[in-house]
C-alpha positions, -999 to +999 in steps of 0.1 A: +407-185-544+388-155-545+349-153-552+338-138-587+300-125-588+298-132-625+273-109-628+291-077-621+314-055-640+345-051-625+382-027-627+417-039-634+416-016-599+395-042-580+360-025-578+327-038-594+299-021-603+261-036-602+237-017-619+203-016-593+185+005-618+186+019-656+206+045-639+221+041-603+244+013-594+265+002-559+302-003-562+328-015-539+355-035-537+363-069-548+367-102-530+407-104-540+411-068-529+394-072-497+418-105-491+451-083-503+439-058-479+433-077-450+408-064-417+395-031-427+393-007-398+380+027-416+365+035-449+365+072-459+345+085-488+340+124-489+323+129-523+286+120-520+270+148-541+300+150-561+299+143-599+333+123-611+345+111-641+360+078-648+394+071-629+388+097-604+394+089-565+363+087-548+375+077-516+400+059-493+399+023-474+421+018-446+433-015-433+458-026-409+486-026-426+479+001-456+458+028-473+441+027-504+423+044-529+390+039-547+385+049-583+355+055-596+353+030-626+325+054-649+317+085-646+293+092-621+277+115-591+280+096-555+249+096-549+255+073-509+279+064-492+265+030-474+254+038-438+265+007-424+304+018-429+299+052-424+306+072-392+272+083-388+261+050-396+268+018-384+307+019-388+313-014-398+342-014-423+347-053-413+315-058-431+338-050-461+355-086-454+327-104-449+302-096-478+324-070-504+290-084-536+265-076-510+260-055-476+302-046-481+291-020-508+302+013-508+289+042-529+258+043-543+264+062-582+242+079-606+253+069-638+265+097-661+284+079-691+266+043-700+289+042-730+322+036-703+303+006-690+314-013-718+348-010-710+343-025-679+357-065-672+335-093-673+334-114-645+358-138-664+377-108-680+386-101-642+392-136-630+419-138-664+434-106-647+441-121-617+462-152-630 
């Protein structure tokens, strides 16, 4: 069974969202996704500095077997992409599989629209979705 951080807002597209700050928040991808996926071998996310609105693709993670995209689940501006997955970082997409609530995050956001937050799954919203 997949892990739940019930204190994250989640997507009917598989990302969360944890707010760090009034304003900035990490997303990535959850637990169930991660275990769909299988071993991630490349995570691609070409929009830091970009502002996005809700919905919009804000990058790619590649696994063995497919290719898939991340939506951004509120509006926001990518404000990091985590250097542990990164190319010039630590490249360490497996870190993905291993801890997706925690050092498996992958943007970093500054919140544009706090309103669209509400729309947003509750940790037992999401675990309803996946039964």
């Amino acid at each position: 069974m997949s892990k739940i951080d019930p204190n994250l807002k989640y997507t009917a597209d598989h990302e969360w969202l944890k707010l760090i700050s009034d304003n900035e928040a990490l997303v990535g991808i959850t637990d169930f996704a991660q275990g769909e996926l299988g071993e991630l071998v490349y995570i691609e996310v070409n929009t830091v500095g970009k502002s996005l609105k809700k919905g919009e693709i804000f990058g790619t993670v590649e696994a063995v077997k497919t290719t898939s995209d991340l939506f951004m689940p509120v509006a926001s501006t990518v404000l990091e992409f985590n250097p542990d997955l990164s190319e010039k970082g630590g490249d360490q997409p497996g870190l993905v599989n291993e801890d997706p609530y925690g050092k498996g995050w992958i943007v970093k956001l500054k919140i544009e629209n706090h309103s669209e937050l509400a729309s947003m799954l509750s940790g037992e919203a999401y675990q309803a979705l996946l039964h």
